[in-house]
ZAMARGU-4260 file (C-alpha; in steps of 0.2 Angstrom, whole numbers, plus 5000, padded with zeros to 4 digits):
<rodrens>
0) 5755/5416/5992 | 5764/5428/5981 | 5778/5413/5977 | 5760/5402/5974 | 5756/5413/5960
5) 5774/5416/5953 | 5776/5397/5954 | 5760/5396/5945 | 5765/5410/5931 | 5780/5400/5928
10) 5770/5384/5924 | 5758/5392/5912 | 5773/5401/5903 | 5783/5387/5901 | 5767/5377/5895
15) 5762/5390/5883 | 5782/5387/5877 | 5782/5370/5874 | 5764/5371/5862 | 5773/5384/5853
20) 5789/5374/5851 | 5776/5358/5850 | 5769/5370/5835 | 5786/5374/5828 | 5792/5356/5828
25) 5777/5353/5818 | 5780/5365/5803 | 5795/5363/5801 | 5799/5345/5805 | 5782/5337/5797
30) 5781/5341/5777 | 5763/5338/5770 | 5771/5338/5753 | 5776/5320/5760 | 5760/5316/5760
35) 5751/5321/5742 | 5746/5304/5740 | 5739/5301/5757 | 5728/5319/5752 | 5724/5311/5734
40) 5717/5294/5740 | 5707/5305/5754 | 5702/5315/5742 | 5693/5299/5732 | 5688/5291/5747
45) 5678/5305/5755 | 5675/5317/5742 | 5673/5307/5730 | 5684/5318/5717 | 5701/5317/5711
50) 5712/5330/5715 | 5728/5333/5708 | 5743/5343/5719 | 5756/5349/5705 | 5763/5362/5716
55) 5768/5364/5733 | 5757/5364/5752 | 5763/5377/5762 | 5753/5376/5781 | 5754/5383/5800
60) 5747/5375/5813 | 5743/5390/5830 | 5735/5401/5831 | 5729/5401/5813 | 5729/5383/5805
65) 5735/5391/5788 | 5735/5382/5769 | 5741/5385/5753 | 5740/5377/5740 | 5750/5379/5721
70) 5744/5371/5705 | 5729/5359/5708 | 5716/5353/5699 | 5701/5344/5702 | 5690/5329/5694
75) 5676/5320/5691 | 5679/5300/5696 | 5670/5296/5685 | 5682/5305/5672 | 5700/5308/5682
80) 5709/5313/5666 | 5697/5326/5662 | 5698/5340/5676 | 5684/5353/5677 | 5691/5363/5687
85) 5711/5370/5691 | 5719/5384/5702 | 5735/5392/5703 | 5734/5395/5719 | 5722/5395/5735
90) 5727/5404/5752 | 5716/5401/5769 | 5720/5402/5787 | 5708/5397/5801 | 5711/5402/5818
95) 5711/5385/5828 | 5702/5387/5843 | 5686/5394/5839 | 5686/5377/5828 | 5680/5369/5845
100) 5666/5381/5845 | 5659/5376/5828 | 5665/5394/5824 | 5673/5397/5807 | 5688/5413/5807
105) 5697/5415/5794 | 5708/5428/5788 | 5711/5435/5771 | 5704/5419/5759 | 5713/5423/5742
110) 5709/5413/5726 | 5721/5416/5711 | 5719/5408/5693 | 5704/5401/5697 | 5698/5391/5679
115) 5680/5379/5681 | 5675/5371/5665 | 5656/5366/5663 | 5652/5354/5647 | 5637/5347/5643
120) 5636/5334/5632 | 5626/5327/5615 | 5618/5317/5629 | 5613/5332/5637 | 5623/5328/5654
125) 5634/5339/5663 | 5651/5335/5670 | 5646/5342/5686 | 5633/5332/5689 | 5646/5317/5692
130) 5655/5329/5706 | 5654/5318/5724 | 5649/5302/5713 | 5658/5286/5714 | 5661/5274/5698
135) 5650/5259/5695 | 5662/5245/5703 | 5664/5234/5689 | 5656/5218/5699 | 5641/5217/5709
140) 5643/5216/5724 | 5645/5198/5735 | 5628/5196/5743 | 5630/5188/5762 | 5630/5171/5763
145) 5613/5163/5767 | 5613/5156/5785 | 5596/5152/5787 | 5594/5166/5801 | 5589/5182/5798
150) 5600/5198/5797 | 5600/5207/5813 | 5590/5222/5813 | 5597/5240/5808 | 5598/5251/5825
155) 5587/5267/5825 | 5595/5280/5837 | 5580/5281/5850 | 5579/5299/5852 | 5579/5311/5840
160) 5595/5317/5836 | 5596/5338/5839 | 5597/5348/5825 | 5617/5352/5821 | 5618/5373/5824
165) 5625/5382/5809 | 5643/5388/5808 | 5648/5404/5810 | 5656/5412/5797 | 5671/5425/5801
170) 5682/5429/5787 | 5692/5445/5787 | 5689/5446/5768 | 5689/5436/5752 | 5699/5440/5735
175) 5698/5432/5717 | 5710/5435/5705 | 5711/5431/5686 | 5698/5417/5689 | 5688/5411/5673
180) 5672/5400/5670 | 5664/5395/5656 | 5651/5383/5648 | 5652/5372/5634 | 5635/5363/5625
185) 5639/5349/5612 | 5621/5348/5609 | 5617/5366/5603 | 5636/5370/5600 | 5632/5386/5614
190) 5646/5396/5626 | 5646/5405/5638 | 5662/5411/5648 | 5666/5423/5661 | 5684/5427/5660
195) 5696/5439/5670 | 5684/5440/5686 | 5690/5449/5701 | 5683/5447/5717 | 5685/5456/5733
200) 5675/5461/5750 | 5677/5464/5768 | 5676/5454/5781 | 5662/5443/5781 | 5651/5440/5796
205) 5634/5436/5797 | 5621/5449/5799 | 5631/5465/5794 | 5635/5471/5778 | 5650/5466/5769
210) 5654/5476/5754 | 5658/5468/5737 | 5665/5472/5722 | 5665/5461/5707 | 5671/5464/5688
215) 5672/5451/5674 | 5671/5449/5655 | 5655/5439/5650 | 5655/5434/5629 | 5642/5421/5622
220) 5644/5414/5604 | 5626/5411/5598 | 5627/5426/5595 | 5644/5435/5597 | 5641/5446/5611
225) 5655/5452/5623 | 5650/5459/5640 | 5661/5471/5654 | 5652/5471/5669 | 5655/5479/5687
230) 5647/5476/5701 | 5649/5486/5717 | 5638/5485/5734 | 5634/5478/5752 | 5630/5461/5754
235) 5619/5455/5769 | 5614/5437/5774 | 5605/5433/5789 | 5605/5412/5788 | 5593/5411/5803
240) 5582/5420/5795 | 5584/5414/5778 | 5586/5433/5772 | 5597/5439/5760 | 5600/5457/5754
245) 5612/5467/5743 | 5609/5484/5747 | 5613/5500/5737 | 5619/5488/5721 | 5624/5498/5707
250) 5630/5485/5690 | 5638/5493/5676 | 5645/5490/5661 | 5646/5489/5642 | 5639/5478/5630
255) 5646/5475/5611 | 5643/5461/5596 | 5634/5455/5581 | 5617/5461/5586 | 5624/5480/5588
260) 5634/5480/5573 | 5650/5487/5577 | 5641/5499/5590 | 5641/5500/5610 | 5629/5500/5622
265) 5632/5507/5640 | 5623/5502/5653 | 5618/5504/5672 | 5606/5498/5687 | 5605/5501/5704
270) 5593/5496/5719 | 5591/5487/5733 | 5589/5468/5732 | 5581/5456/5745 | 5578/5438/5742
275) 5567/5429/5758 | 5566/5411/5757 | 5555/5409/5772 | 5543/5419/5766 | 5545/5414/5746
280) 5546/5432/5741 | 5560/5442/5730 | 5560/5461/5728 | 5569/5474/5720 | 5567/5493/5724
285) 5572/5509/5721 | 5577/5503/5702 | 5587/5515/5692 | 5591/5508/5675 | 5599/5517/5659
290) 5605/5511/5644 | 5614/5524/5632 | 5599/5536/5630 | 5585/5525/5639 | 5581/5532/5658
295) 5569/5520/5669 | 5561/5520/5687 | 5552/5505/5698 | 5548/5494/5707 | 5544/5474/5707
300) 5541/5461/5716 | 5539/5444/5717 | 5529/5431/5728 | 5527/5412/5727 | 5547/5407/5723
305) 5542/5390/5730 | 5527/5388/5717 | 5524/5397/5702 | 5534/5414/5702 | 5519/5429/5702
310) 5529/5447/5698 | 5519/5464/5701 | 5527/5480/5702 | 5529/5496/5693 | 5539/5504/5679
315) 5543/5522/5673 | 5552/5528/5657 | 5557/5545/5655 | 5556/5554/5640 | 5569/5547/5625
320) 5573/5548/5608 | 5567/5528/5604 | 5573/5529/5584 | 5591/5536/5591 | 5589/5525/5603
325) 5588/5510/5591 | 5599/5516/5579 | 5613/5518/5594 | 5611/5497/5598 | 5613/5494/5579
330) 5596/5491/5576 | 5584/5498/5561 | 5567/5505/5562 | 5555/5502/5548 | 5555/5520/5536
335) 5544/5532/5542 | 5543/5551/5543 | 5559/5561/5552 | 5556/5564/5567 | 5544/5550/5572
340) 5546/5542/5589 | 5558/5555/5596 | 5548/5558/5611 | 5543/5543/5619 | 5538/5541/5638
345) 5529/5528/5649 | 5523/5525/5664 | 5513/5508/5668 | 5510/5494/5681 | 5518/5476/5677
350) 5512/5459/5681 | 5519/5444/5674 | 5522/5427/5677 | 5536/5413/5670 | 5526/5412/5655
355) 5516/5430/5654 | 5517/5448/5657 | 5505/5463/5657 | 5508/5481/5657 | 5491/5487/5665
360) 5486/5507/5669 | 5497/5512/5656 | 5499/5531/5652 | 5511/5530/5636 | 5516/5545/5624
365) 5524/5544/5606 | 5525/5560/5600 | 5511/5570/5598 | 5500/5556/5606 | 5493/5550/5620
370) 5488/5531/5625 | 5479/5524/5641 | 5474/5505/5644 | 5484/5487/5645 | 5495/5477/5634
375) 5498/5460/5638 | 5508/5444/5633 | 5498/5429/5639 | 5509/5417/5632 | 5527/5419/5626
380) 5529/5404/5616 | 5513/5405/5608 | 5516/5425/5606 | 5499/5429/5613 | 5497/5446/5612
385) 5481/5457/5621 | 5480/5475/5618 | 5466/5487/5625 | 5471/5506/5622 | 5463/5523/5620
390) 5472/5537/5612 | 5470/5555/5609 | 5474/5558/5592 | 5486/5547/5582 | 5494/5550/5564
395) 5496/5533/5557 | 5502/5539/5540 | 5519/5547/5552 | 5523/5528/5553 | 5520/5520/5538
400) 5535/5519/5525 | 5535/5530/5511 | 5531/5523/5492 | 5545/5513/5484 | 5553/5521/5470
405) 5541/5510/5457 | 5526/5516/5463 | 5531/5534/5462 | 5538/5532/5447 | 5523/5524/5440
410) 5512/5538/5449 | 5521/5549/5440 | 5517/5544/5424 | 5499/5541/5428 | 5498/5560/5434
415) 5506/5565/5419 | 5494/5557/5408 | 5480/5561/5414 | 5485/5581/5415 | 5489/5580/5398
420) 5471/5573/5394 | 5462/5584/5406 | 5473/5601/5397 | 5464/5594/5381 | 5448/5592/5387
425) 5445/5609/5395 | 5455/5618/5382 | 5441/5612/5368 | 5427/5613/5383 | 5422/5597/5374
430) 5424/5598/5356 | 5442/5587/5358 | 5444/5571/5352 | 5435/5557/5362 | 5451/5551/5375
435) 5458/5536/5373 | 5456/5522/5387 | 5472/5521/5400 | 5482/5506/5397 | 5496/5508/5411
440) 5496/5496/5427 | 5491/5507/5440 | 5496/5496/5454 | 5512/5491/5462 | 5517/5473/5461
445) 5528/5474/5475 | 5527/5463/5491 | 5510/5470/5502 | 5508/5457/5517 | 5523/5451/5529
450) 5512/5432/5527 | 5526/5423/5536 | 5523/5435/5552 | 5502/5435/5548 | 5505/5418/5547
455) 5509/5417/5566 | 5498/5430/5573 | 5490/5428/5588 | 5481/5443/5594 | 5465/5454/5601
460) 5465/5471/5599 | 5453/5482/5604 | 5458/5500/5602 | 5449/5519/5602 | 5456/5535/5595
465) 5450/5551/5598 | 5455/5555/5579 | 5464/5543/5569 | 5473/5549/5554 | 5475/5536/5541
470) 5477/5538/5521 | 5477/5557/5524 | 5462/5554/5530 | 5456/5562/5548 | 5444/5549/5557
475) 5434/5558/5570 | 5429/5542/5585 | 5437/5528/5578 | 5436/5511/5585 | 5445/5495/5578
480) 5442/5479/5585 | 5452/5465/5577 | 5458/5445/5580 | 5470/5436/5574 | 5474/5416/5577
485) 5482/5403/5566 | 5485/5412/5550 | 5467/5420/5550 | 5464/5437/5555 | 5446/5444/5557
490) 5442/5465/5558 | 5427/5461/5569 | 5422/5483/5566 | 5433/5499/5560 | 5420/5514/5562
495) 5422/5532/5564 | 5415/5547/5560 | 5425/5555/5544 | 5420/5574/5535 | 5401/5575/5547
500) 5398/5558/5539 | 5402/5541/5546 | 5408/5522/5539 | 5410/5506/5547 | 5420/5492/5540
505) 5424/5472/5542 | 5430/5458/5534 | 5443/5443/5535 | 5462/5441/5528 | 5466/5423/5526
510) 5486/5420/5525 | 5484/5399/5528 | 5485/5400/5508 | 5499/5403/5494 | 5489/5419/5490
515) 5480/5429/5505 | 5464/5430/5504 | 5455/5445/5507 | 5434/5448/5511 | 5428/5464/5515
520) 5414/5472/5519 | 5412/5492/5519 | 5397/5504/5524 | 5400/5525/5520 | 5387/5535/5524
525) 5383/5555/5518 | 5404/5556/5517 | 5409/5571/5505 | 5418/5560/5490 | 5427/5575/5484
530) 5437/5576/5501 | 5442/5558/5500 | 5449/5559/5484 | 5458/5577/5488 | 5466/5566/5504
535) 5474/5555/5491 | 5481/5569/5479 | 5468/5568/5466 | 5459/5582/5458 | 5441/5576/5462
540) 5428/5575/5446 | 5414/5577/5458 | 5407/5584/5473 | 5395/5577/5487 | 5389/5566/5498
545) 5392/5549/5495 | 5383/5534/5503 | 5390/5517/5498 | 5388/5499/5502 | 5399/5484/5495
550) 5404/5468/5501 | 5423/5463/5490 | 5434/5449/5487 | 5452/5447/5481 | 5466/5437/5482
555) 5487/5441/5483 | 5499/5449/5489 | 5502/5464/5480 | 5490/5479/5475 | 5493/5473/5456
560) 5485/5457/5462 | 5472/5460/5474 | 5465/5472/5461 | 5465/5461/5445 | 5455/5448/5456
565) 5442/5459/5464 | 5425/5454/5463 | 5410/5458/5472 | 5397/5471/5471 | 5393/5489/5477
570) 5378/5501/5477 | 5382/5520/5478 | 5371/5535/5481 | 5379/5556/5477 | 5368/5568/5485
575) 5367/5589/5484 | 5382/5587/5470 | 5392/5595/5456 | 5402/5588/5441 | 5418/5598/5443
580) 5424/5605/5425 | 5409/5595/5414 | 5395/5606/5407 | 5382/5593/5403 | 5371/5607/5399
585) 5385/5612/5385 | 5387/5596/5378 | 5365/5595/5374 | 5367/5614/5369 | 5379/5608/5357
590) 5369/5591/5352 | 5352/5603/5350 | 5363/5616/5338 | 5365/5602/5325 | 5351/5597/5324
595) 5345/5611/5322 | 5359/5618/5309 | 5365/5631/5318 | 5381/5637/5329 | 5383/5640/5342
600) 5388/5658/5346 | 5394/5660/5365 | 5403/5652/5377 | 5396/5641/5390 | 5388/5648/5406
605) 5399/5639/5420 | 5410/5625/5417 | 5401/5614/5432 | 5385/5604/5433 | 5375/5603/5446
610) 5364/5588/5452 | 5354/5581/5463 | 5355/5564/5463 | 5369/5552/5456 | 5369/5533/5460
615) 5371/5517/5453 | 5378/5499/5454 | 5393/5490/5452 | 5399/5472/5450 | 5415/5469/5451
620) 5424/5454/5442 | 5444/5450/5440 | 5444/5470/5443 | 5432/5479/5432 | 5415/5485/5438
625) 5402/5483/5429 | 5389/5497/5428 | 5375/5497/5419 | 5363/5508/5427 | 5371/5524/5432
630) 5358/5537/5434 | 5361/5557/5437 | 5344/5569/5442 | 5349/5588/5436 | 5336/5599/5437
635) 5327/5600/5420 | 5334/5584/5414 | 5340/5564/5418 | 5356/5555/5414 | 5357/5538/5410
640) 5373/5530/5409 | 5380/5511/5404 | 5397/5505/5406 | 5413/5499/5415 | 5426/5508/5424
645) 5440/5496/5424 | 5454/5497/5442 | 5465/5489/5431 | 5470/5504/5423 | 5457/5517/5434
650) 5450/5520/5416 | 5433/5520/5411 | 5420/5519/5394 | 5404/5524/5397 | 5389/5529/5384
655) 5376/5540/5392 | 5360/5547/5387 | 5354/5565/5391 | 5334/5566/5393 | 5323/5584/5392
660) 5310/5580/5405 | 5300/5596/5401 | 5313/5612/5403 | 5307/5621/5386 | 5312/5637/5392
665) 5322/5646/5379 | 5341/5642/5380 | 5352/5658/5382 | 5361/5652/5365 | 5348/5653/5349
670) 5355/5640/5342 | 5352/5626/5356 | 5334/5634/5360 | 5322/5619/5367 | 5306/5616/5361
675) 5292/5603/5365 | 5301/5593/5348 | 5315/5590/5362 | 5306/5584/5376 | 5308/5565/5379
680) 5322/5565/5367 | 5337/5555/5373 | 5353/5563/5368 | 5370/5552/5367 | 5386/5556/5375
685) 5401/5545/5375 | 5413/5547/5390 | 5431/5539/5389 | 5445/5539/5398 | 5455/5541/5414
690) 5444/5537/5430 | 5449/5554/5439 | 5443/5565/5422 | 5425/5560/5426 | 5412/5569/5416
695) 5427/5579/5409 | 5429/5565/5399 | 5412/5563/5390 | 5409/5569/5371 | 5392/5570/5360
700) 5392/5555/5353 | 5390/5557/5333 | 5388/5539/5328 | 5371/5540/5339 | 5366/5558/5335
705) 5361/5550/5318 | 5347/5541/5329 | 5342/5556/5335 | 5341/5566/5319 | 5332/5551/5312
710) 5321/5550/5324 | 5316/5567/5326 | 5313/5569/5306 | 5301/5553/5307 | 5290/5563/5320
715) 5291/5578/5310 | 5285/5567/5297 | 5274/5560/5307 | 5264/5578/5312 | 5261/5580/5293
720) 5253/5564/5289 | 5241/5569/5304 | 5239/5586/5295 | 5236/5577/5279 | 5225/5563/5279
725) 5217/5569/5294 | 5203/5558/5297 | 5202/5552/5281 | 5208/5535/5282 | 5208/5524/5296
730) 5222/5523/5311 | 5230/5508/5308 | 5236/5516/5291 | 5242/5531/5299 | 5251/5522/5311
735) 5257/5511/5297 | 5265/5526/5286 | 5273/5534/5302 | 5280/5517/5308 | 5289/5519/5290
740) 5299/5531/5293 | 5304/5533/5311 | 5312/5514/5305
</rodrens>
């Protein structure tokens, strides 16, 4: 028995002998570099490429069936001169037995100079879709020669053929070195181009993790962008399952070109990736993204791969620096105060689809603010933009850009003016010359409207604020709801509360035209006027509440030309108020004291006049309102007034008339002491100027005192024919002789 086994050792070794020397024989004694064109016409024949072998094969045979092969190159058959694809060299050895399993080991798989070219042409078609294809044969193919009997039936295998099991994949570890790809379109004259990429892992099996590390140059050139990328993690792929996951992935990298200007950005994210085919669903988790100064957390997750896409999940920004955040990327934020947008943060949920995306429950901060609610992107190509937000407080005037040097220059000299003209007045507490009317453009003639962006609006907003600061002006419960479609946007409501009083506003901007169009309608109610003008840096002429209702047009696209074609009415109502620095009172003292020959002898009692009641109506037309029946109720007396205030110029000319209703209580002053001669009388004032001087700017008005004097010396007159002639002649010649002279 034991010489048996012996004997049997001996066969077993001496077989094992003559495969290796069977091997040996093989590699050494058959060279496949014999047989390139034997490979190449393969090649065409069952893979339907060319392949070109500049360099040499180098194989084994047992226990690894190893190749290598130097210099090749690949192509199209459709274009054999034109190869998309070439390598330096490619290194693989497969174990051979496990072949006859339908297993696949392989040890280190090394891929060096890897270069694949992808061109698209004018045509739109890509090289590689011709990889596998034959040529058209340049003749049709002979049909069979017609033998009057029918062509024999095609056999159908009679059972159903099992499916073939998948390979198993055993590679000790894959490496790519110094490989480069890039694209090429003709038709939009785009590239794209990954170059240097190295590519290692370990050994790959299926259902384990194999880890992976990948870096490569990515650059584009519409625009110039250059990429470094490296990626780093744990692949897993379990093919019966159709899962696929890459676990703890963290990508990295920086990021440079035209659209930074000359400046970097850094960036990073991390999280675990799973792709499930058999159950249509992507997911990424655990999200950790950064870039330069930005931090973000989340989630999202996608369902429906196999119809349309549907992505929910969540998203977390923590606290940043947004303006140094844009100015770090190369990019410029509109002007607005320092220190705007230096602490934002949000956290919201996101649902999106190819074509859409929403951030809903949002809770975002900017600055000192607070918002709630849900933006939305119904359609990218169309720009449709929903918006639904409340907010605490909100300072708009933090956001806007400051004025150009043209309007504060203009400003200026406006403010000057007008000082200089309200020193005068106060100075000769009315006695100065009448001012003369403004005749400097208020208005800056700079570019209001962005119409080209109007133009493509498409919006819904519908927006709350707890206070809303806007023109220096602090809006208590503001709501605006606005629309915008097709170059027509529509303020459906702007309301609020504002100083214990409240307005409400609507109207349409019209950008479909060469000159915007603007319609608006406002409503103020019980507002104190004195602190909307004070919010604008404007000494206020006036105090009190001020109701007022128009409904305006203009047309343009600067504040020149919007205000030199308003047009429209309005009807405002002052209650409870005070003309600031204008003694009316003085100027009918003074009126009063001529007539009567006399001066006065002290100075006025205050410099303010109070009323109870001012109102009127305007109509507005290519900017200057016209008002023809301002009224004003002081105690004691009534002010009529007749003119135009022109918003050309924010000047004004109006001639007013001061009437005694019945006050004949003596005047502190002798020499403007009422008497029942007074009452009724309607005493002239002429007020000219500078809008903001208002009542500062009125003067007696001499050229119609000589009515007055005239009038009241033919009712003197008048009294003595009735002492005279008594009853002694009849009433129609009295009336006659007094009609003479009050002529």
């Amino acid at each position: 028995m034991k010489a048996f086994g012996k004997i049997l050792g001996l066969v077993l070794l001496g077989l094992l002998l003559i495969i290796v020397a069977l091997g040996f024989a093989l590699t050494h004694l058959f060279d496949p570099n014999d047989y390139k064109d034997e490979i190449r016409q393969i090649a065409r024949d069952k893979a339907h490429i060319e392949l070109t072998l500049n360099g040499d094969i180098g194989w084994s045979l047992f226990p690894w069936l190893g190749l290598e092969l130097h210099e090749a190159s690949v192509a199209t058959l459709v274009k054999p001169t034109e190869p998309f694809a070439d390598l330096q060299m490619l290194g693989l050895s497969v174990r051979v037995l496990p072949l006859l399993r339908r297993e696949v080991q392989m040890s280190d798989v090394r891929v060096e100079g890897l270069n694949l070219r992808l061109n698209r042409d004018k045509d739109g078609h890509g090289n590689w879709e011709d990889i596998g294809k034959s040529p058209a044969p340049a003749t049709p193919a002979t049909p069979p020669a017609a033998t009057g009997e029918p062509a024999p039936a095609a056999q159908t295998t009679a059972q159903a053929e099992k499916p073939a099991q998948p390979i198993r994949l055993d590679i000790d570890s894959l490496t790519v070195n110094n490989a480069r790809v890039e694209y090429n379109d003709e038709k939009t004259g785009k590239q794209f181009s990954a170059e240097s990429i190295q590519l290692s892992t370990g050994p790959v099996h299926d259902s384990t993790n194999i880890p992976v590390k990948l870096t490569a140059f990515l650059g584009t050139n519409q625009p110039v962008l250059r990429v470094r990328t490296e990626l780093n993690g744990e692949l897993r792929f379990e093919r019966a399952l159709q899962r696929y996951k890459f676990e703890d992935m963290k990508l990295s990298g920086e990021v440079a070109g035209d659209p930074l200007q000359g400046k970097t950005m850094t960036f990073a994210a991390q999280g675990q990736l799973l792709l499930d085919k058999a159950a249509n669903v992507a997911e990424w988790t655990g999200i950790k993204i950064s870039a330069n100064q930005l931090r973000a957390l989340g989630e999202l997750k996608v369902n429906d791969l196999d119809k349309t896409p549907q992505i929910n999940g969540g998203i977390s920004v923590a606290q940043f620096d947004l303006a140094k955040f844009v100015d770090s990327i190369g990019q410029k934020l509109p002007a607005m105060a320092e220190g705007s947008l230096s602490k934002v943060e949000l956290v919201s949920r996101v649902a999106g689809t190819p074509t859409s995306m929403s951030f809903d429950n949002i809770n975002l901060k900017v600055d000192d603010s607070s918002f709630s609610g849900r933006i939305a992107v119904e359609d990218f190509a169309k720009q449709s933009l929903r918006a639904v937000l409340k907010a605490d407080t909100f300072n708009v005037d933090r956001y806007l850009p400051p004025k150009s040097a043209e309007a504060n220059s203009a400003k200026q000299v406006r403010q000057a003016e007008v000082a200089s003209t309200e020193a005068n007045a106060l100075a000769g507490a009315g006695s100065t010359p009448l001012p003369e009317k403004p005749t400097k453009e208020a208005w800056s003639s700079e570019r209001l409207l962005p119409v080209e962006r109007l133009s493509t609006l498409d919006v819904d907003a519908d927006l709350t604020f707890g206070q809303l600061t806007l023109d220096k002006l602090p809006i208590q419960n503001a709501a605006l709801k606005a629309t915008g479609q097709g170059g027509l946007l529509t303020l459906e409501n702007l309301r609020g509360d504002l100083y214990d009083g409240n307005f409400e506003s609507k109207g349409t901007l019209d950008v479909r035209q060469q000159a915007p169009a603007l319609n608006l309608q406002t409503r103020i109610s019980k507002v104190p006027v004195e602190k909307i003008l004070e919010s604008q840096g404007k000494n206020p002429p006036v105090k009190g509440l001020v109701t007022l209702t128009s409904a305006l047009t203009g047309n343009g696209n600067s504040q020149k030309a919007l205000i030199e074609s308003l047009n429209g009415n309005a009807s405002f109502v002052i209650n409870n108020g005070v003309l600031l620095n204008a003694n009316l009172e003085q100027q009918l003292c003074k009126g009063i004291a001529t007539l009567n020959r006399k001066t006065l002898s002290g100075e006025p009692r205050g410099r303010d006049t109070p009323f109870q009641e001012l109102k009127g109506n305007l109509t507005f037309r290519n900017g200057v309102a016209s008002n023809p029946d301002l009224k004003v109720r002081i105690p004691g007396m009534t002010v009529n007034g007749d003119g135009d205030v022109d918003l050309r110029v924010l000047g004004m000319d109006y001639r007013v008339g001061i009437i005694v209703e019945g006050d004949t209580s003596a005047m502190p002053d002798p020499a403007c002491q009422v008497g029942d001669k007074f009452v009724g009388i309607e005493w002239p004032l002429r007020c000219r100027g500078p809008l903001e001087l208002g009542a500062k700017a009125c003067r007696l008005d001499n050229e119609r005192m000589g009515q007055v004097a005239s009038k009241l010396a033919g009712d003197k007159i008048s009294e003595k024919i009735d002492e005279k002639l008594g009853d002694k002649v009849s009433p129609e010649l009295k009336n006659a002789l007094k009609g003479l002279f009050k002529r």
